[in-house]
KOLMI-609016 format. One record per residue: residue number from 1; chain; x, y, z of N, C-alpha, C, O in turn. Coordinates in steps of 0.02 Angstrom, whole numbers, plus 50000, padded with zeros to 5 digits. Each point is the difference from the previous one (the first is absolute). Example, Ala and Ser with C-alpha at 12.3 -4.5 7.8 and 13.67 -1.06 7.14 Angstrom:
! KOLMI-609016
(1,"A",(50660,49716,50390),(49955,50059,50000),(50045,50060,50000),(50052,49999,50033)) (2,"A",(49930,50054,49931),(50042,50059,50003),(49961,50055,50037),(50025,50055,50008)) 
! end
This chain:
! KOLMI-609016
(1,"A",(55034,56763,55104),(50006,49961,49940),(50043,49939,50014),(50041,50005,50045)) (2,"A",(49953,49922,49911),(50035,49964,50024),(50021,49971,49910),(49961,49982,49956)) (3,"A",(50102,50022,50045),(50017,49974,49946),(50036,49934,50018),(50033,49993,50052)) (4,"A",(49956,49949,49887),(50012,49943,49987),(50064,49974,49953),(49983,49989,49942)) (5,"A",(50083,50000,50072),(50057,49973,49965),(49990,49933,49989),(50006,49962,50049)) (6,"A",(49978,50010,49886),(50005,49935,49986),(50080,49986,49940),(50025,50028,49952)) (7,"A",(49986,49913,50088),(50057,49978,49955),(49976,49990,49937),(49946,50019,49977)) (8,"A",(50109,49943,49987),(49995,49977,49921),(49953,49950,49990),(49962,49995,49951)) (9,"A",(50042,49956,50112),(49957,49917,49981),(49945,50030,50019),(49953,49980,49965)) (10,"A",(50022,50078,50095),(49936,50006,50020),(49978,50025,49951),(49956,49970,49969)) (11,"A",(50068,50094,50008),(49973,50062,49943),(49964,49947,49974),(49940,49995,50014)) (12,"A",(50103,49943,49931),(49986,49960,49927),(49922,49988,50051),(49951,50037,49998)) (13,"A",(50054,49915,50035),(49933,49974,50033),(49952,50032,50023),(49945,49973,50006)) (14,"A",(50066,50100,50015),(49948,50045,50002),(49975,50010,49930),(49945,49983,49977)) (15,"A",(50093,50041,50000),(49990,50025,49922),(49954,49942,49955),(49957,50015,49959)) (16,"A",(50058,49930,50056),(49959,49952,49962),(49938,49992,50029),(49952,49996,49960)) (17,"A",(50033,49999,50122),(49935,50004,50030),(49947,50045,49979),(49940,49990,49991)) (18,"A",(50110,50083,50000),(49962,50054,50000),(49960,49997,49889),(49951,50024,49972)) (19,"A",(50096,49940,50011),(49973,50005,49931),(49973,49954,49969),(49976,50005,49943)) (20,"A",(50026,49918,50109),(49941,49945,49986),(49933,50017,50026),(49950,49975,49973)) (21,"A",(50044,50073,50089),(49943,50016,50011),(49958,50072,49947),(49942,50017,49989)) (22,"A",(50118,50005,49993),(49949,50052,49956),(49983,49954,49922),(49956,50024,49963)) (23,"A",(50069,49931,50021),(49977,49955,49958),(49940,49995,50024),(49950,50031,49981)) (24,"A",(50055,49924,50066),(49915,49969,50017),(49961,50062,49990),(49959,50010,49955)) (25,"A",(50056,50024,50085),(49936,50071,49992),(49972,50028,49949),(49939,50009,49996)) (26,"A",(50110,50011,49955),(50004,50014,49944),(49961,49955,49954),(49961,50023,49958)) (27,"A",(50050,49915,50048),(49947,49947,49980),(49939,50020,49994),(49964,50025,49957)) (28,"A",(50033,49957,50107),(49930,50004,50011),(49958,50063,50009),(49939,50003,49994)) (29,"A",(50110,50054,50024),(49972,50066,49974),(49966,50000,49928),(49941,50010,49988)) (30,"A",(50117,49973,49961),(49969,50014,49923),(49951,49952,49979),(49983,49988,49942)) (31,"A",(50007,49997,50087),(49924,49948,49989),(50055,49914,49939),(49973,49968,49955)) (32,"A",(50095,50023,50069),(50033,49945,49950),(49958,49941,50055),(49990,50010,50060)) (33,"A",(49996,49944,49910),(49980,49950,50027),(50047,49959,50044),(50043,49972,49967)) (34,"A",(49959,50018,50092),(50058,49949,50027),(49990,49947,50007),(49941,49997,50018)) (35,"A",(50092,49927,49978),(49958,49946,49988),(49992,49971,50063),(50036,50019,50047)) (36,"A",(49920,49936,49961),(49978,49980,50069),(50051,49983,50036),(50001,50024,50056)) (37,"A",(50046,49938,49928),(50079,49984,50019),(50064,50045,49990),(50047,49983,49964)) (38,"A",(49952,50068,50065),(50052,50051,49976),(50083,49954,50014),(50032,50004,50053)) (39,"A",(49979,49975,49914),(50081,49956,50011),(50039,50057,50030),(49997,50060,49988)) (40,"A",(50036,49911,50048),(50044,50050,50023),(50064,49990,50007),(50034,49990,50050)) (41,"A",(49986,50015,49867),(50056,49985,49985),(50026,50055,49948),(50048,49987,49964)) (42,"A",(49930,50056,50034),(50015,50078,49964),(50071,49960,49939),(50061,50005,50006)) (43,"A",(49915,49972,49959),(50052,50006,49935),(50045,49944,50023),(50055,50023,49984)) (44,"A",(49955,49926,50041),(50040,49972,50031),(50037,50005,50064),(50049,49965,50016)) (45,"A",(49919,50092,50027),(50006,50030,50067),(50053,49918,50055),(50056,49997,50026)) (46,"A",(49885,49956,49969),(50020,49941,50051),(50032,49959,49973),(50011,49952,50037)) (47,"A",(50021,50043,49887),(50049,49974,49993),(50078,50007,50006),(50045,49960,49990)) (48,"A",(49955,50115,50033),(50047,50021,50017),(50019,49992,50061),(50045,50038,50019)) (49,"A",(49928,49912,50029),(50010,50002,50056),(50023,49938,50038),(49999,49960,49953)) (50,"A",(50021,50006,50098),(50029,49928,49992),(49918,49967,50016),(49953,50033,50022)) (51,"A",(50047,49891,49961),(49955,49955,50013),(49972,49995,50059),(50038,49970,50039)) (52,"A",(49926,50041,49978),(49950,50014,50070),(49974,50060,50040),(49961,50010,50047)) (53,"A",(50094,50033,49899),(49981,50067,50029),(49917,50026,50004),(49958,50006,49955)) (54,"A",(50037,50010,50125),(49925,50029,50012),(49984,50077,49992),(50029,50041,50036)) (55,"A",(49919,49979,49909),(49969,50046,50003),(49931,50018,50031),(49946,49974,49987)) (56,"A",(50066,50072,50052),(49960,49989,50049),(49970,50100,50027),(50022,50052,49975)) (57,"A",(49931,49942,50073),(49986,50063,50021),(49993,49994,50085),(49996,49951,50037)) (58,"A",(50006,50135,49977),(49998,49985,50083),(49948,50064,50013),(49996,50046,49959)) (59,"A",(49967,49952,50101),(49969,50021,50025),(50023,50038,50076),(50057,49982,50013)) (60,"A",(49918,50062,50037),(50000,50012,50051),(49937,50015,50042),(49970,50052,49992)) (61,"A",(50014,49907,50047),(49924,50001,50024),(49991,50077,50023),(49942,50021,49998)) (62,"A",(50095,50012,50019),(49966,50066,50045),(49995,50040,49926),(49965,50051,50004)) (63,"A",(50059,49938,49938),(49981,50026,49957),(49965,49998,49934),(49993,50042,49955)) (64,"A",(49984,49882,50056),(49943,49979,49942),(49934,49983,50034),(49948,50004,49967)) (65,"A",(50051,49977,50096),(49960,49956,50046),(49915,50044,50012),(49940,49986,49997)) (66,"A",(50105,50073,50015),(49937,50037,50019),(49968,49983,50093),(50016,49968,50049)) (67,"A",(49926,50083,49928),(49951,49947,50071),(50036,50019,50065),(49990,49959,50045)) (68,"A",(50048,50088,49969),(50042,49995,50048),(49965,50005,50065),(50026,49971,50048)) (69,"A",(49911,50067,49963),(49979,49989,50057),(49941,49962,50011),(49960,50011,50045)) (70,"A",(50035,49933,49900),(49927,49934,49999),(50031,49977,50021),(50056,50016,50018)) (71,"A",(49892,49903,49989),(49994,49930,50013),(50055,49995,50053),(50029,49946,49996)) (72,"A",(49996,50096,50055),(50030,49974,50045),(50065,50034,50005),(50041,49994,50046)) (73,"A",(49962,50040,49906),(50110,50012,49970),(50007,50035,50067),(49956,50034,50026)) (74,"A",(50108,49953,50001),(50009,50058,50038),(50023,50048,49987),(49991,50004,49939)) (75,"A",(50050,50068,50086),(50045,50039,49968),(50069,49972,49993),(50016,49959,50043)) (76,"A",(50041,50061,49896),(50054,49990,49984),(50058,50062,50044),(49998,50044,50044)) (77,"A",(50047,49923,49912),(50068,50033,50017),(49988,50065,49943),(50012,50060,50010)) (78,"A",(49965,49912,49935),(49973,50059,49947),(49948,50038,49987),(49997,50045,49957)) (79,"A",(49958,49936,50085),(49938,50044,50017),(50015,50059,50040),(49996,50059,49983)) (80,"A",(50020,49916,50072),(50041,50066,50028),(50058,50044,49968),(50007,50058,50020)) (81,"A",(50023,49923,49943),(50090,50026,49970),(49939,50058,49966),(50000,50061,50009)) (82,"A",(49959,49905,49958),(49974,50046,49941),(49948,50033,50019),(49964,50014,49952)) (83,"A",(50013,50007,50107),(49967,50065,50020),(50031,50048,50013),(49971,50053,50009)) (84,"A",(50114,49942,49996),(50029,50064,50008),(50003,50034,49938),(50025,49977,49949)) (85,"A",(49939,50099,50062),(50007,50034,49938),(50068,50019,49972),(50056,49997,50026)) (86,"A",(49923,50022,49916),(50050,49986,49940),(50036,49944,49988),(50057,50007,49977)) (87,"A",(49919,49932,50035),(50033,49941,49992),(50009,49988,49918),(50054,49997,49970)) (88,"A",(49877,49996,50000),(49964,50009,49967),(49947,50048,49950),(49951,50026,50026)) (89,"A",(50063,49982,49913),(49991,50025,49984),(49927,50015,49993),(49979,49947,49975)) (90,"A",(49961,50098,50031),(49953,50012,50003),(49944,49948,50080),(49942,49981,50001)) (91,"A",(50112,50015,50047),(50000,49969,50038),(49950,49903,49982),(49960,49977,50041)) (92,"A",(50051,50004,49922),(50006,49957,49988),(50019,49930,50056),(50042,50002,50045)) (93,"A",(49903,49925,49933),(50015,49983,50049),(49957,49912,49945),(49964,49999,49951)) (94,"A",(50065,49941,50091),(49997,49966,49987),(49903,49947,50020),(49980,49943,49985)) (95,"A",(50001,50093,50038),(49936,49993,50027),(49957,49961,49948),(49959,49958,50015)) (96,"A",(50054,50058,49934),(49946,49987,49920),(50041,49962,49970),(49987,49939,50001)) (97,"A",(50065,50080,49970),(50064,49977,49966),(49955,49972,49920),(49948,50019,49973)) (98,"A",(50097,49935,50011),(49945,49971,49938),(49973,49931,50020),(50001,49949,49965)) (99,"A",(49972,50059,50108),(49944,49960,50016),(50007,49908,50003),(49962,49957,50022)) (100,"A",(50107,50039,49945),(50009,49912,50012),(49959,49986,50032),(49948,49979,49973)) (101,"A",(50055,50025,50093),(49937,49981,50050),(49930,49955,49956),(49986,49941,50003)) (102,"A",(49983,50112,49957),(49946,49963,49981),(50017,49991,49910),(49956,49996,49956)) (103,"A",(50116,50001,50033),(49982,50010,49903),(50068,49926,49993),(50012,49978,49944)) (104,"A",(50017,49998,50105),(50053,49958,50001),(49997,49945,49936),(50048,49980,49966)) (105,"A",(49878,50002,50030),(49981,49951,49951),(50036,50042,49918),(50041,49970,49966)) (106,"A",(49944,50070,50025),(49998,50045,49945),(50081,50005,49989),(50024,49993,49944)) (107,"A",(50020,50023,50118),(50056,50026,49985),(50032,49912,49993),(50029,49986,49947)) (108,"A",(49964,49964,50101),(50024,49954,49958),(49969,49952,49929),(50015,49942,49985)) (109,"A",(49942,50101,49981),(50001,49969,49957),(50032,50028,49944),(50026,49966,49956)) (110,"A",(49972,50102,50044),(50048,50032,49974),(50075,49984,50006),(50031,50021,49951)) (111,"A",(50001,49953,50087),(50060,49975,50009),(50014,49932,49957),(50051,49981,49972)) (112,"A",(49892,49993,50031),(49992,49943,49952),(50002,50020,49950),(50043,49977,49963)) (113,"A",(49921,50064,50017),(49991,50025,49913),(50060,50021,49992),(50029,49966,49958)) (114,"A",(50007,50082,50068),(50077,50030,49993),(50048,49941,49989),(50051,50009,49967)) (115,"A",(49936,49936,50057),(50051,49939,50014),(50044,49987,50035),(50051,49968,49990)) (116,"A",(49925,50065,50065),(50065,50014,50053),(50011,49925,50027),(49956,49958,49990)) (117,"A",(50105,50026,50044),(50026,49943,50035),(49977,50000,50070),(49969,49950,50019)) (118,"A",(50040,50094,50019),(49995,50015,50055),(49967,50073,50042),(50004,50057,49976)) (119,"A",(49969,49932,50078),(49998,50058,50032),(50002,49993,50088),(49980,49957,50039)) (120,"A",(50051,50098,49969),(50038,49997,50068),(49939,50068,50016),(49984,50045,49961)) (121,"A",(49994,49942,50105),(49967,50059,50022),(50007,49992,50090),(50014,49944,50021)) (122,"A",(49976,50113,50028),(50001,49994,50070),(49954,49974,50039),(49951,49998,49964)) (123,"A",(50037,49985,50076),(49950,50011,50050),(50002,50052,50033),(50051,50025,50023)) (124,"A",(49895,49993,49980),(49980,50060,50074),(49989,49981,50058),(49944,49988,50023)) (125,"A",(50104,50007,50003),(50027,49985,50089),(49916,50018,50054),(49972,49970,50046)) (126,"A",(50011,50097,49914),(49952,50028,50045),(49958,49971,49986),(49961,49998,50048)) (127,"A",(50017,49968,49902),(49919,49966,49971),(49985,49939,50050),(49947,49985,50028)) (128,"A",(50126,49980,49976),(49997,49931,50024),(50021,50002,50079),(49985,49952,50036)) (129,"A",(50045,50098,49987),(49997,50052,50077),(49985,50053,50015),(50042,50034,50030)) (130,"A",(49890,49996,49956),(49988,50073,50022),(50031,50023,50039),(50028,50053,49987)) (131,"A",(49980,49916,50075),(50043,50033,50053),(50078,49978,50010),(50019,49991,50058)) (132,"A",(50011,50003,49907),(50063,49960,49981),(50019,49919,50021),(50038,49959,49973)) (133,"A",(49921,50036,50083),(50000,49937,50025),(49928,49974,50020),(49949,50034,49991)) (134,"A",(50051,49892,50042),(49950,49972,50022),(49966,49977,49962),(50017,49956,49960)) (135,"A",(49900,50082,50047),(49937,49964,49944),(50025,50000,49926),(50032,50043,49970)) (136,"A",(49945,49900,50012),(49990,50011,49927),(49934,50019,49964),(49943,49983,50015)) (137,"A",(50079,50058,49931),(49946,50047,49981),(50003,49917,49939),(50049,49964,49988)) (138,"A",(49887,50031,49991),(49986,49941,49961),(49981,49997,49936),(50000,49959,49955)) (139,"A",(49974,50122,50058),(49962,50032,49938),(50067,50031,49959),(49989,50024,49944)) (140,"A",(50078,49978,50080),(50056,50002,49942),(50023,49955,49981),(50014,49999,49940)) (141,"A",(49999,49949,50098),(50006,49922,49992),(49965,49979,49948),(50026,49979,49949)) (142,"A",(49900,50024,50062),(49956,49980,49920),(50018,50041,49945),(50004,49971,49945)) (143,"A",(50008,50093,50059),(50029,50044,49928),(50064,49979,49987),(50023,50015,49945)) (144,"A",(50018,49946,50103),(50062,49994,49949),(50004,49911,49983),(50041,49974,49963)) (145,"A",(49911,49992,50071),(49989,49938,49977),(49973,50000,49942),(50030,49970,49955)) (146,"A",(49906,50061,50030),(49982,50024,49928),(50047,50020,49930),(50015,49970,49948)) (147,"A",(49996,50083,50075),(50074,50008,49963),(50048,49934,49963),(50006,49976,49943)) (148,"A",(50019,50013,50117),(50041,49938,49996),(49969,49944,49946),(50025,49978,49948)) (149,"A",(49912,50006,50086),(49946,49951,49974),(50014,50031,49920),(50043,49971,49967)) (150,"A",(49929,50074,50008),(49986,50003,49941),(50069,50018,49950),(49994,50017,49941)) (151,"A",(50060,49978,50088),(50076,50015,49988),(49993,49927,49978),(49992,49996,49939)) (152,"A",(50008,49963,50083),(50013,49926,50012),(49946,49994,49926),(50029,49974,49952)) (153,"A",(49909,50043,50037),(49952,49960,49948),(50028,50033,49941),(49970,49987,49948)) (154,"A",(50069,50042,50047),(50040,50055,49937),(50046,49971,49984),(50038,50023,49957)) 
! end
């Protein structure tokens, strides 16, 4: 078992993550209509905050990306970590994930609709070096130029 101690400032900020997202769900579970522009300013949320402050989301490629053994990827540092059993629960593994790979369009437009400021996400070292060095694989190069590309038309 691994238990988690969060301070006072983390708790508040967990605690609010964990209960803006069961909002959304809850939404849209009960069939309430959400409007095409969900503001994301929960009651005055971003005025409480100083002037420029970015709201924003983050990503981790070995765990949204998917695709791990297409178009070229090589293996990770986490491909391997996570074949040792019991890492993971129901041995579980990042192979599928929720598919960014081919749904990226979808998840940033959703980020748009949410109103986010920003989003910070990784590269996968292995996509763009299968073998840690040398060739470049090109076919990850075009998936994160894409990406990028359509980050930019948003």
């Amino acid at each position: 078992k691994m238990i988690v101690m969060l301070d006072s400032k983390h708790h508040e900020w967990f605690c609010f993550m964990f209960f803006f997202s069961f909002f959304i769900v809850a939404s849209s579970v009960n069939g309430v209509a959400v409007p095409e522009t969900l503001r994301f300013d929960l009651g005055g949320l971003r005025q409480g905050f100083p002037k420029g402050f970015v709201f924003g989301v983050a990503t981790s490629a070995y765990q949204v990306e998917g695709m791990a053994n297409k178009d070229g990827r090589g293996p990770s540092i986490w491909d391997e970590f996570i074949k040792k059993p019991g890492i993971v629960a129901n041995n579980g593994t990042g192979e599928v994930s929720v598919d960014q790979y081919h749904r990226y369009k979808e998840d940033v437009d959703l980020m748009a609709k949410l109103n986010f400021d920003a989003y910070r996400f990784s590269i996968s070292w292995s996509r763009i070096f299968p073998n840690g060095t040398g060739k470049v694989n090109w076919k990850g190069v075009a998936y994160y130029n894409r990406l990028i590309d359509y980050l930019l038309e948003k």
